[in-house]
N, C-alpha and C positions, 0 to 999 in steps of 0.2 A: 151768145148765151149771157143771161146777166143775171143768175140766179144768189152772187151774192151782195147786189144791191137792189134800194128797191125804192121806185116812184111814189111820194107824197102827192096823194094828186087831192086838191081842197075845192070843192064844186058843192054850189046849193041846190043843184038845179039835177033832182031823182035821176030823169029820164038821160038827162047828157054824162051825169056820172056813170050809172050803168051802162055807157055806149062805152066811154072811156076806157074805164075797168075790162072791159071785155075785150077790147080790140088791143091794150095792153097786154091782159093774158094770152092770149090768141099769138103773140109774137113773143112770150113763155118772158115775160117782161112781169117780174111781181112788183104789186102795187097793194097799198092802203087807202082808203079813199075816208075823205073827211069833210064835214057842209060846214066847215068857220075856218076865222083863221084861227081861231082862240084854242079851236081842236085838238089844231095840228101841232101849235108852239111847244107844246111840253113833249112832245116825241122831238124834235130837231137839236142837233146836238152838235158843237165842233166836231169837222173829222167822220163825220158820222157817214154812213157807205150809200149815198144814194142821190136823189135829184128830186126838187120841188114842180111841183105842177097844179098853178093856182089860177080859177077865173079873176079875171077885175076886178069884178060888182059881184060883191057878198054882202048877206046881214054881219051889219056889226064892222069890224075890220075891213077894210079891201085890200085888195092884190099889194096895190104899192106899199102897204105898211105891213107885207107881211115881206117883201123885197128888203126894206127896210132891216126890219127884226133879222132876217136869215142872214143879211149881208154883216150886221153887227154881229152875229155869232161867228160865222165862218166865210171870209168876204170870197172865198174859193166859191164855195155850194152853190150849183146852178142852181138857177128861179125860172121856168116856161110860165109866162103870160099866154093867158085865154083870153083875148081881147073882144068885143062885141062891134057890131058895124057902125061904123063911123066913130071908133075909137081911135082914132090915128093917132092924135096928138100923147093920149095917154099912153099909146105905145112906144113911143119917141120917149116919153119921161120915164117909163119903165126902164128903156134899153139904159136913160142915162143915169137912173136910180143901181144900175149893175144888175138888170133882169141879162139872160144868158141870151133866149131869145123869145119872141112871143108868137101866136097863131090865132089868124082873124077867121072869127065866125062867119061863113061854117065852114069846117074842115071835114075830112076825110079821117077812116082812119088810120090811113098809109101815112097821110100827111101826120099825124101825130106821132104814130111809132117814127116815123123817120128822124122827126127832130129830137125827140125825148131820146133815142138811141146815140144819136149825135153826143147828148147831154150827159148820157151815162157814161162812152165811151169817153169824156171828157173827164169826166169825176175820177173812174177810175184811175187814170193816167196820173192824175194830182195825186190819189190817193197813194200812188205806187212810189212815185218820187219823196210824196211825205217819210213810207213807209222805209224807203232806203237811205234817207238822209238821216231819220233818225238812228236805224241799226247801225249806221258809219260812225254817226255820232257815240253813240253808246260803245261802240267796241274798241274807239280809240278811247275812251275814256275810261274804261275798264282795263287797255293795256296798262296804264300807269298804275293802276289797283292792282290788277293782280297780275303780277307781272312774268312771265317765262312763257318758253316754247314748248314744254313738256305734253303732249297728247291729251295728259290728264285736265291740265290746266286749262287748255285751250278748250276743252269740253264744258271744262266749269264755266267759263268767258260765253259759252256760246248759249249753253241755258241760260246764263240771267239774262242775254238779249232776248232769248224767245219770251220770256215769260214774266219780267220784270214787268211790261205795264195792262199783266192780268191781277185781277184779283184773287189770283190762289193762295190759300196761305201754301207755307213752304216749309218743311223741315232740314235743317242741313247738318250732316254728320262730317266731325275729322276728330282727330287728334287735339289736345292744347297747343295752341299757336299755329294754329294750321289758315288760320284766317276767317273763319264762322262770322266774325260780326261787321269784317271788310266786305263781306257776300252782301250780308241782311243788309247795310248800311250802299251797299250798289244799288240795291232791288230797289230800293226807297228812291233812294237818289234817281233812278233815270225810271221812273213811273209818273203816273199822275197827280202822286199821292204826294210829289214833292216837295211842295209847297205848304202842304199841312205837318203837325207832330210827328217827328221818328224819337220815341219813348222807348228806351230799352230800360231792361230788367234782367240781373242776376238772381234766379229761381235759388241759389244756395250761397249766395251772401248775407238772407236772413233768416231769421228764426222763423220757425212755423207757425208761432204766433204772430209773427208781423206782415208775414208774405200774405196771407188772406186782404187782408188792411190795404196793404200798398198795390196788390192789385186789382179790387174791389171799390174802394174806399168806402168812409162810413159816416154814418150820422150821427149826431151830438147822444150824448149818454149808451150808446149801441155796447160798449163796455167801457170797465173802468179808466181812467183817463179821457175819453173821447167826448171833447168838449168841446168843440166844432165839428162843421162839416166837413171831410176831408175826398177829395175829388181822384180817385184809384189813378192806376195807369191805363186802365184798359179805355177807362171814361176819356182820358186825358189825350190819349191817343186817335178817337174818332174825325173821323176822317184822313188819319194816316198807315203808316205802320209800327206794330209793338214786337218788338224783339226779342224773347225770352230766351237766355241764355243758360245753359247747363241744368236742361228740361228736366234730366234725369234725377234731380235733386227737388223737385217740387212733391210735395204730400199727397197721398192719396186724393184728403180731404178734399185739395185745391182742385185736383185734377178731376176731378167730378162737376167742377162748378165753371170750370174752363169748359172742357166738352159744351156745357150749354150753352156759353158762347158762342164758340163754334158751330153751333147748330143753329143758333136760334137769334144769334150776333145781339142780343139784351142780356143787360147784369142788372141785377140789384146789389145796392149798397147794404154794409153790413146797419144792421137794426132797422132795412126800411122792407117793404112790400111793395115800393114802386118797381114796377119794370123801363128799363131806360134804352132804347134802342141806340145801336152803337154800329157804327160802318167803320171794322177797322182790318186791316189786313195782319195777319197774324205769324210772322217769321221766328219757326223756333230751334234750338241749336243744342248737340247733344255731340257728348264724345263716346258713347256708352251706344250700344245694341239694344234700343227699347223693344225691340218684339222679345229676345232673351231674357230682359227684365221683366216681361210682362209674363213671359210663361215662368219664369219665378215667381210671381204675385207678386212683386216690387212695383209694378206699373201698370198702369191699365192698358190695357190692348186695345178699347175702342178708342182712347186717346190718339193713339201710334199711328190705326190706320185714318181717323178724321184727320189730325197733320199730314200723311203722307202722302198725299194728293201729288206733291213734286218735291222729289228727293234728291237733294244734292251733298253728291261722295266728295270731301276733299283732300286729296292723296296727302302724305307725308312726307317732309323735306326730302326725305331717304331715297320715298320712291321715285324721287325727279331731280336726280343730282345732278343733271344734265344743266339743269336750271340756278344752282349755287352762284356761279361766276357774276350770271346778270344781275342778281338778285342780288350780290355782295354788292358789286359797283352801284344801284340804284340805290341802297341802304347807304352806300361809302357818302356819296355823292348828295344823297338831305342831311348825311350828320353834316361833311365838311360846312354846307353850307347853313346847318346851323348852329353849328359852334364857332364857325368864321376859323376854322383851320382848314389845311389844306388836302386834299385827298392821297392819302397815301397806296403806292406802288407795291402789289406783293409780290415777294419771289415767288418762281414759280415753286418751289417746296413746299412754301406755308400755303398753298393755293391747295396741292393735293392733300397736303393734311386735312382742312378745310370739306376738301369734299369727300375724304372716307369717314370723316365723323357721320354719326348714325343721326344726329340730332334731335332728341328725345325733345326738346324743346319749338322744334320746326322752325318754321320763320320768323316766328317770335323772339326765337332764341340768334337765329342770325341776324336780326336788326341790333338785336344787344352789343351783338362780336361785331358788329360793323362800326357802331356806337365807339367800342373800348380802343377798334384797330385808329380810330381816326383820333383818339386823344392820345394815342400813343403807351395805353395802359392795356394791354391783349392781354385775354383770359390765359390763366397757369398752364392750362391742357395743351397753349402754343408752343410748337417747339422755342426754343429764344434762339437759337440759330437758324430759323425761319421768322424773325420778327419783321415788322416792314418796314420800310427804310423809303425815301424818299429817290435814291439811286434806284438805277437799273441793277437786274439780278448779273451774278457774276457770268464772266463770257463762256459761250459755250450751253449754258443755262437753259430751256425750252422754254419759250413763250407761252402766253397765257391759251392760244385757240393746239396749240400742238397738247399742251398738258390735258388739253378738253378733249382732246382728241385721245390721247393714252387711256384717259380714266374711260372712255367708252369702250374702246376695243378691249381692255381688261375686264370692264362690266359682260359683257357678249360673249366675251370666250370663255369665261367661268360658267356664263350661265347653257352657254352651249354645251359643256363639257356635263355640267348636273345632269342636264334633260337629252345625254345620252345623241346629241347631232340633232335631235328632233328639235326643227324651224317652228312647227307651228306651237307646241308646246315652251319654246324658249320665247316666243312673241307674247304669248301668255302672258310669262312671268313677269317678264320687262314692262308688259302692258302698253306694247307696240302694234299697231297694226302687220301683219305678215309681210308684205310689200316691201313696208320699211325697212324691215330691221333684215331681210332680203339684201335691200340699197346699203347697209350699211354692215351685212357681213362682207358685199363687194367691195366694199371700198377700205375695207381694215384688212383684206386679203383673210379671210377666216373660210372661206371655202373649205374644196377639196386639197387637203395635206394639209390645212390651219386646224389648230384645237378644236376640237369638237366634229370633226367633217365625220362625213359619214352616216 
């Protein structure tokens, strides 16, 4: 079955096309069928899911220059040569121009589905290895972005590989500091769009009178002051991605003129009438409940749901303390090295303090404290008999994976004890799969006769 690719097949000649075509479908093989090469060129595309199939001799272009053109775009994407009799030689230059393979007139139509099946079953293969070298790609490179083993996390890791090099816009909800614009700035980063503008924008860093301006832009006399042309963000961004950051603070007004965007992907500048088409991807970032705002009349609701095509939750430091430790060390570990000090050793006390703080500031607020620990100035809230020290904690003391190990099984067995022994409801709250947190009441011994059994 190869219904999701599909034969370029380029033929001048009615009656052999329609033979093509047919004995094609016939073996449930979709195809497009095209009489130039000049037809075909604007459909063929790097990467693109399918296989060429061009006579010789056509008006205008022939075969070899359309080998040519295919092999410059994607030196992968097979080319079938339709050769004519006594074309030998020509088929020899094809094979060595990097045609895949050719077929001398006349053929059958076994003989074509056979080879063209060959060709497709080739493509796919490529395409599949493409497809997994990049997610390998993408996901280690996301590790160092965002970094922890929290369930939560590793979910957020795993949408942006699905869906970073579509062109959906995206909305992504968290807390301040939770990482919103390390997402938008991933998405960009491993799409296709990478190599063009990633243009962010704070929707409530300016006034409502300047935010139309800056993300519109305007033309000379459009109002007062505006005595040039001034080129928006969203203009500016074409061909990339525009980041709108703290959605929830942008104007009605604006958000009316966004939508049409979003609809219709043309802005006009303020004081013109031209319409300006614009291919931009559009990531926008909210700490706030816009559907709640909306049925307050704070927000628009058609807004909420044209952004929310793909919605990404990003948990809170709190709810992944699991994740603190790694997160310190990687934090610890870019300050030492850019401040050229040395990474400092925490007791394990100031380690648990560290990770019962609620952290109203999230990650943002823990790169700070990683920031302070490594210059040797740690926030007031530190205990100072937990300050760190370049020694080892005193003897007897519990290392760093034992104290990670305490603060969990303390986590589970309170929450066991709320939710009354009930697993599936304590998986819940934890926002564990059941399995898990199953594996990790056996192994903290919280069963039957541990807190919460029953």
């Amino acid at each position: 079955m190869n219904r999701n690719l599909t034969v370029f097949l380029v033929e001048d000649d009615t009656d052999l096309q329609l033979g093509c075509v047919q004995a094609l479908q016939l073996a449930d093989i979709a195809v497009r069928a095209f009489d130039s090469v000049e037809a075909v060129l604007s459909h063929l595309s790097p990467g693109m899911a399918g296989v060429v199939v061009t006579d010789m001799r056509l008006p205008g272009a022939d075969g070899l220059s359309l080998i040519a053109e295919a092999h410059d775009l994607d030196p992968d994407l097979p080319v079938i040569m339709i050769t004519g009799h006594g074309d030998v030689n020509l088929a020899v230059q094809a094979m060595r121009s990097g045609a895949y393979d050719f077929i001398p007139k006349p053929f059958s139509p076994e003989q074509l589905v056979e080879v063209v099946q060959r060709a497709l079953d080739k493509r796919r293969l490529t395409l599949e290895v493409a497809n997994l070298r990049r997610a390998l790609t993408l996901s280690e490179g996301l590790e160092g972005k965002l970094v922890g083993h929290a369930p939560a996390i590793a979910r957020v890791r795993q949408l942006i590989t699905e869906i970073a090099d579509s062109p959906v816009d995206v909305l992504i909800r968290g807390e301040t500091g939770t990482g919103k614009e390390v997402v938008a700035r991933a998405l960009h980063d491993h799409s296709r769009r990478r190599d063009a503008p990633y243009v962010a924008l704070n929707c409530g860093g300016l006034p409502d009178s300047l935010l139309d301006s800056e993300l519109f832009g305007h033309e000379p006399g459009a109002f007062t002051g505006a005595q040039k042309r001034r080129i928006g963000r969203i203009e500016h961004a074409n061909g990339g991605t525009l980041f709108l950051d703290e959605l929830e603070s942008m104007p009605l007004g604006v958000q009316v003129k966004l939508l049409r965007v979003l609809q219709e992907r043309c802005i006009e500048r303020l004081g013109s009438n031209q319409s300006i088409p614009v291919d931009v991807r559009v990531v926008a970032a909210t700490k706030d409940d816009l559907l709640a705002r909306a049925q307050q009349g704070s927000f628009r609701a058609d807004l909420v749901y044209r952004l929310n095509v793909v919605n990404i939750e990003l948990p809170a430091l709190r709810e992944r303390r699991e994740d603190i430790p790694m997160l310190l060390e990687h934090f610890m570990l870019l300050a030492a090295s850019r401040y050229g000090r040395p990474e400092p050793r925490l007791p394990a006390a100031q380690l648990r303090q560290l990770m019962a703080r609620d952290w109203p500031g999230n990650v943002r607020e823990l790169r700070n404290v990683a920031d302070a620990l490594v210059l040797g100035v740690g926030p007031q809230w530190v205990s100072p008999h937990a300050a760190p020290s370049g020694e080892p904690g005193a003897d007897g003391e519990p290392g760093l994976a034992e104290t990670v190990d305490q603060f969990e099984r303390s986590l589970i067995a309170d929450a066991l004890e709320r939710h009354s022994g009930n697993v599936g409801q304590t998986a819940k709250a934890l926002r564990l799969p059941k399995t898990t947190l199953v594996d990790k009441i056996r192994k903290h011994g919280l069963g039957k006769g541990g807190p919460g059994a029953g």
